[in-house]
N, C-alpha and C positions, 0 to 999 in steps of 0.2 A: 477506263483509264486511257491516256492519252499513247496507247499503243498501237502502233499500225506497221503498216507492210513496209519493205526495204528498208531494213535494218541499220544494214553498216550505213546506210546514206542519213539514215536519224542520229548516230552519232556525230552528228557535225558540234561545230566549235559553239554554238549557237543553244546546244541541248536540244531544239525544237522536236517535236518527235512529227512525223509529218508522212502521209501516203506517197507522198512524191518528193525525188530527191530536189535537193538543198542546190539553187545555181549558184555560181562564186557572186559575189556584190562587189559593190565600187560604191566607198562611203568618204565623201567630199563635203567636211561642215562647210558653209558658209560664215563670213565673220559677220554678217547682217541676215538675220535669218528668213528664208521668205514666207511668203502666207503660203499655208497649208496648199497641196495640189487641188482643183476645180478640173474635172476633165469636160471635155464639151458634149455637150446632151446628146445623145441619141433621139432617133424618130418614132421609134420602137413603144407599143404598150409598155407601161409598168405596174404591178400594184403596188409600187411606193413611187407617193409623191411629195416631192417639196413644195413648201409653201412658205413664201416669205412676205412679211407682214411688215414694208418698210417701204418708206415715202422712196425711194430710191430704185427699190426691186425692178421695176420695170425698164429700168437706166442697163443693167446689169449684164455684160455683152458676157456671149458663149466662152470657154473656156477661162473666166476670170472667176477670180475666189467668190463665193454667195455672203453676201453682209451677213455680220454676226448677231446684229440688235435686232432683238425679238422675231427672230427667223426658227423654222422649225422643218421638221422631215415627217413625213406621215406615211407608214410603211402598215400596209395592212389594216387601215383603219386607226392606229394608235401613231400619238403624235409624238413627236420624240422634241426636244431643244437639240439646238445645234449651236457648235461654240469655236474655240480656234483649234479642236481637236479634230472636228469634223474633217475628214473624207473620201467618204463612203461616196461614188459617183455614182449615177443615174443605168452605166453599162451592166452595173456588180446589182442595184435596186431592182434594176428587170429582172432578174431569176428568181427570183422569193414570190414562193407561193406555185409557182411549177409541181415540185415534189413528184419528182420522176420515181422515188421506191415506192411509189402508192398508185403508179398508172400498170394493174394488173399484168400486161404485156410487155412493158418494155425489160429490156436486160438488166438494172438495176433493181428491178422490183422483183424479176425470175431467182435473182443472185440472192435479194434479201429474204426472200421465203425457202428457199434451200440453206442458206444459213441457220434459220429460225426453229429448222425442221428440226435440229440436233441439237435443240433446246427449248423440250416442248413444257407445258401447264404440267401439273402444278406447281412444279417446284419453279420456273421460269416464266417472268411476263415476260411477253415481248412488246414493248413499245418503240412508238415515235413522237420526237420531236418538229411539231409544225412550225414553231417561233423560234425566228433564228438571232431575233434580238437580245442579247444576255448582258448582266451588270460586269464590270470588270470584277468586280468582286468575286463573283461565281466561276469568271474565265481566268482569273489568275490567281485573285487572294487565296482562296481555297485551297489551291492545288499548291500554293509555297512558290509562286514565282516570287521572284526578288525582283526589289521596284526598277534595280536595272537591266533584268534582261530583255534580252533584244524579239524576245517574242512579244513582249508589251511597246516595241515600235512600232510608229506609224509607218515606216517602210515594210512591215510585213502581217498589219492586220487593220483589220477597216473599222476604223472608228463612228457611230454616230456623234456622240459626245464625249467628255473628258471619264465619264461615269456608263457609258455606255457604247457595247459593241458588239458586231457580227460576229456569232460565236465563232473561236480557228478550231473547236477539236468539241467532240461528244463529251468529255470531261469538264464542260460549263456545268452539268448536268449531273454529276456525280453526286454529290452529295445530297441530291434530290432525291433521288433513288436509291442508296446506301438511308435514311431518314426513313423513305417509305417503307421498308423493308422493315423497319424496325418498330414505327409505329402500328403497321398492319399484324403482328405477330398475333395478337389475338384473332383475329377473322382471319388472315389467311396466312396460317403458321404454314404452310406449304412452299408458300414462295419465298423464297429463300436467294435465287436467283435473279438474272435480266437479261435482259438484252435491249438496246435504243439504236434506232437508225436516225440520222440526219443531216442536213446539208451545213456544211461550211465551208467558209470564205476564210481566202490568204493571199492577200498579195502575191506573185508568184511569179514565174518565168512564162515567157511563151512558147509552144511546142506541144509536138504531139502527145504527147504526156501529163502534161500542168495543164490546168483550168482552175481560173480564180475560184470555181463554187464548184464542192466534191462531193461527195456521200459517205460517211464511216459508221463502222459499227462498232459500238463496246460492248460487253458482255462480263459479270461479273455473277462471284460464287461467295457468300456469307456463311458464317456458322457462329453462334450464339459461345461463350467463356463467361465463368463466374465473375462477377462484378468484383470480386475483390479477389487479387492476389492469385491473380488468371495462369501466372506462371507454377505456381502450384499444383493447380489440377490440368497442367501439360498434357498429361499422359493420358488420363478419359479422353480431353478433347479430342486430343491426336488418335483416338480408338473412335469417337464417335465417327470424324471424318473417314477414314479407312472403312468403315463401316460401309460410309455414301460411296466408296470408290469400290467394293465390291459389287455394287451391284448396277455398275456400271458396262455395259455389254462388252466384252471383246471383241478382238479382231483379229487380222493374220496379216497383215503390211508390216513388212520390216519396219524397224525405227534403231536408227542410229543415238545412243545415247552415254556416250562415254564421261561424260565427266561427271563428279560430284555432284547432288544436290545443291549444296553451298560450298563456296573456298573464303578462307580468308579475305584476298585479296581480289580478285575475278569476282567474285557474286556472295557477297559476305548474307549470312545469317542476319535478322536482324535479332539482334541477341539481347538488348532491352527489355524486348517485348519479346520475343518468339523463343521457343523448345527448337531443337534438331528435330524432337519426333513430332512438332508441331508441321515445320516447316517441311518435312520430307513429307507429309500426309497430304497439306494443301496441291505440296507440286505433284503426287501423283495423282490428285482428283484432277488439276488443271490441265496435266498431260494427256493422262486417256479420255480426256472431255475435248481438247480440241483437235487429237488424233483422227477422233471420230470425225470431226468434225468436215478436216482439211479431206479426209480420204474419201465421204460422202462428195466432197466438192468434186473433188480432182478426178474419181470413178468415173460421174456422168461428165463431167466434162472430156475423159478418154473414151468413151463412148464415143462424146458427140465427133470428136475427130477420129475415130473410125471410121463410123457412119459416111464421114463426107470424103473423105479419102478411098473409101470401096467406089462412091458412085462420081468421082474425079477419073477413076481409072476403067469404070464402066462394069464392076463388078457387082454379083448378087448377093456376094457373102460378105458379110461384113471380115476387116481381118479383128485376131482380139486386141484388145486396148493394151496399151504400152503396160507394163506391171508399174504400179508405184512403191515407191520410198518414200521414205520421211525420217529425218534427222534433227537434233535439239541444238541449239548453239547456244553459249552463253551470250549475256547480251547487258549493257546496261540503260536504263531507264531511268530517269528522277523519280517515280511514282511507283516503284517497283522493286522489291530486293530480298529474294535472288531475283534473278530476269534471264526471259529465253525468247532468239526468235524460233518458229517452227519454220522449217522448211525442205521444202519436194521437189523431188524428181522428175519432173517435167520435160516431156517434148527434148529427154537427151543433156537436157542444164539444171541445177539445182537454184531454184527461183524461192527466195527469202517471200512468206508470205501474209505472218503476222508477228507483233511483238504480243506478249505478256509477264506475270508475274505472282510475285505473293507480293499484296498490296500493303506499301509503307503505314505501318500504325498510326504514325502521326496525321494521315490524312481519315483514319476512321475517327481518331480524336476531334477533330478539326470539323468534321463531319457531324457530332454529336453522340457516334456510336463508338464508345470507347471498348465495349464487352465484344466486337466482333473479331473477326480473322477471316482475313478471304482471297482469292485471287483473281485476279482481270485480266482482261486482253484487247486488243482494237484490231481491227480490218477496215482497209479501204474497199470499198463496192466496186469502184469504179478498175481499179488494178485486176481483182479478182474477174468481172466479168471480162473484161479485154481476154483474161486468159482462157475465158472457158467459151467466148463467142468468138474471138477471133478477129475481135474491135481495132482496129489499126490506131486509131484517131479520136482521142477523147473525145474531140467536138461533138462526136456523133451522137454521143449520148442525150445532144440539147436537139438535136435537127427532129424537126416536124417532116418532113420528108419521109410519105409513105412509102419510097420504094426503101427506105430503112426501116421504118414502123412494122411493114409488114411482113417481115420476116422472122417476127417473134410470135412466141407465146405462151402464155403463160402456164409451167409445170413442164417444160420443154428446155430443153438444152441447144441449139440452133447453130453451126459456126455460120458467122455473117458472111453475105455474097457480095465483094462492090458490084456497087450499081453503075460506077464510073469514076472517071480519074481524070483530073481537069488538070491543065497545064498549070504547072507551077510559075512566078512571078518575082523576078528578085529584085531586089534593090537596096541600094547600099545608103547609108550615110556615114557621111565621115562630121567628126567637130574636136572644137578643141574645149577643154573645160575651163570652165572660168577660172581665172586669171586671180582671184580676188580667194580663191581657196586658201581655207587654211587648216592646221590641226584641229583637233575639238569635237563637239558636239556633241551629244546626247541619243544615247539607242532610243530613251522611251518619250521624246519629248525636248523642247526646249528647242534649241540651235536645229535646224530643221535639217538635214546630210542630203545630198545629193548620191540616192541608189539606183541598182540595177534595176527594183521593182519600180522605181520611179518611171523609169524608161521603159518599162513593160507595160506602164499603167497608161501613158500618152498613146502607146501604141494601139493598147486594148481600146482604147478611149476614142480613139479615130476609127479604126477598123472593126471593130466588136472578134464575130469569128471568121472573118473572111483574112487574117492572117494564119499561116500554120505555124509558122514558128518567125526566132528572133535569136539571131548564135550574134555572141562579139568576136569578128572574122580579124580584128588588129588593134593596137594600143603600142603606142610607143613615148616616150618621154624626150622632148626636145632636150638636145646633150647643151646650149647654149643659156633658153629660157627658163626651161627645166617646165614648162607646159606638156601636158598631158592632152593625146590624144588619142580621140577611142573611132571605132567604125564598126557598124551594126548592117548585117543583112538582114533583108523581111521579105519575109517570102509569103505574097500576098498572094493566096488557093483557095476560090469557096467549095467546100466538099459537093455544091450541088449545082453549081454551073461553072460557065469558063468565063474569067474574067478579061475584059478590054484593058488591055496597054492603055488607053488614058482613063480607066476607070481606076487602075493602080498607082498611076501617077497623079493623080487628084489627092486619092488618099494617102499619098506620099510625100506632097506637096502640105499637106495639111500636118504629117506627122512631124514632118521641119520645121513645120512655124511656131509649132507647139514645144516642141525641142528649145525652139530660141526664146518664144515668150514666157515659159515655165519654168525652165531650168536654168537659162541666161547661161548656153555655149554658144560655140561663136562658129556654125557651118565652115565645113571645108572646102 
């Protein structure tokens, strides 16, 4: 399910459920809508490339829209059409096919097999998804988005075509696996369970935190109801499950857990479909399955900063590792009802670290398996390892730089050592918005908005990651014109050299022009 870490920040206005909080946007329809965004090519390998098959293509200068007529993208081998839905740039095409959870050593692959550990055979596969291309259908219809939410905008997820996209979440994937589940019941009644890792793309913010292509994990739990009149025989089910939840190991970590299973209002029952003794059975198998799970995590990871904190201060004895907690919050979800985040006691702060739930009927219906009952949960990789290596700086997670490489490894817990710290680079722009703004336009399409990821994406699109971040420093509305104007710091820092004053003004000089030819504001 489309559950993941930092919780209260997934509750935004937007639903989106997301590993990384939600920046504010700035949405400006235009009353003449423009073509789709084109960012300017990178130099960089890809294994996706475009190909466009038009008497013109060769005309076709850098950062302008790609003709639409019999043009196409070829990501992986597989050709895709491209339309006025398209775009997915060449910055976001470079990462596909990486699959940093499957390079043995690195921190996302250490993070995904400690995960995996507390969800072992038979009852659980654990897979991965290598193709990140999925149909909208699978990415939204599935799952009950509605044709207007603003997760199906081209301001916050990358389109190849009108019919096809960069999956935003491990939940393209869902009914894939809820399906296989149920067809495999004869050869492998065991598996019952899963788990998928994989990378996905979202438009996003820039900073050390956000990277357009992330890593998440879902994980869900099945049990089999009579095909007819499942409410009926409530009471076996909910014995069968309780069953699976005895013989589930214990532990001795506190857990904080004061509220109800279901409330009315806070985290209703789904009472159509579901028993009380249905739905209290699922959430105690859910709870003490990822109890295990977070406290397996969060152990070695208080290890690992023991460990480095004895030999910071020069000592032989390691001290012991902070104790941990863990506490239930309610929480709500679209895809999920009741819904909980899980979250621990960390390093002194209580850090929100996945969402889950007992999974909405309607989506087993929707799915094909109307006889099941289950619950889900998501994790982002990339949150999780920062906490348990000591990762400052997403980016790092992409850097080929072995003085990073090599301080991992695989079945080790590591806190990362900088290797160094390059002067920071700021620079402002100021502009005013166009002039010609008006009410309007459409979240998923149509009237194209002028957003924040707009402006993140010019950015990413000039500088790849040689920016660290991008804050909006002022905004003010002329009290006369009544023009709107914004100003953007960027703070241009390669994690692995120091950059020249005119090598940041180049790429800064380029981030303006692109500001004025793409977006049509007017520099300050």
């Amino acid at each position: 399910m489309r559950l993941l870490a930092t919780g209260r920040a997934l509750r935004s206005s937007s639903s989106r459920w997301s590993v990384i909080t939600t920046r504010r946007s700035l949405r400006i329809p235009f009353s003449h809508p423009p073509a789709p965004l084109t960012l300017l090519r990178r130099d960089w390998s890809s294994t996706a490339v475009r190909s466009v098959q038009d008497d013109n293509a060769n005309k076709t200068k850098p950062g302008t829209p790609l003709p639409q007529k019999n043009s196409s993208m070829t990501i992986e081998g597989q050709s895709y059409r491209t339309d006025e839905w398209t775009n997915t740039p060449d910055t976001i095409l470079s990462h596909i096919g990486r699959r940093l959870y499957l390079e043995e050593n690195h921190p996302l692959a250490i993070t995904r097999k400690l995960i995996e550990s507390t969800f072992p055979a038979p009852v659980y596969g654990n897979y991965t998804e290598r193709n990140p291309v999925v149909s909208t259908a699978n990415n939204f219809d599935v799952l009950g988005f509605p044709p207007d939410h603003p997760g199906r905008s081209r301001t916050d997820t990358y389109y190849i075509n009108d019919k096809t996209v960069l999956r935003t979440h491990t939940s393209a994937h869902q009914q894939a696996y809820f399906q296989q589940i149920n067809r495999n019941e004869a050869v492998r009644p065991e598996e019952v369970g899963y788990t998928v890792v994989a990378d996905v793309y979202r438009r996003d913010a820039i900073d050390r935190s956000h990277y357009p292509v992330f890593h998440q994990m879902e994980g869900a739990m099945l049990w089999k109801r009579p095909d007819q009149n499942p409410l009926a025989h409530a009471q076996q089910t909910a014995a069968r499950i309780q069953h699976d939840v005895s013989h589930i190991p214990a532990h001795d970590v506190p857990v904080e857990d004061p509220n109800p299973t279901t409330h009315p209002l806070r985290n209703p029952l789904q009472s159509a479909h579901h028993s009380e003794e249905e739905a209290e059975a699922v959430a105690a198998h859910l709870k003490r399955s990822l109890e295990r799970m977070v406290i397996k995590i969060f152990t070695e990871g208080s290890k690992a900063a023991a460990a480095a904190a004895a030999a910071a201060n020069g000592e032989t004895t390691e001290a012991q590792p902070e104790p941990l907690k863990v506490r239930w919050v309610e929480a709500y979800f679209p895809f999920t009802s009741p819904s909980w985040e899980l979250e621990v006691f960390w390093q002194g702060d209580w850090l929100e670290v996945l969402g889950c739930g007992v999974i909405k009927q309607e989506l087993l219906i929707n799915s094909d398996v109307p006889n099941r009952i289950g619950w889900a949960f998501g994790i982002g990789l990339e949150r999780i390892a920062m906490l348990l290596f000591n990762i400052p700086d997403i980016r790092l997670f992409w850097s080929r730089d072995e003085r990073f490489l090599s301080q991992f490894e695989a079945g080790r817990i590591t806190r990362f050592e900088p290797f160094s710290k390059h002067p920071a680079c700021y620079k402002d722009v100021a502009f005013w918005l166009p002039s010609a703004a008006v009410s309007g336009g459409s979240a998923a399409g149509g009237a194209l908005p002028v957003h924040e990821n707009d402006i993140m994406e010019i950015v990413r699109g000039v500088a790849g990651d040689l920016v660290e971040d991008v804050q909006l420093i002022d905004e003010f509305t002329h009290p006369k014109t009544s023009r709107k104007s914004m100003c953007y710091r960027i703070n241009y820092r390669s994690l692995e050299r120091t950059l020249t004053n005119e090598e940041a003004n180049e790429l800064h000089d380029q981030v303006r022009e692109k500001l004025v030819s793409l977006l049509g504001v007017e520099l300050r």
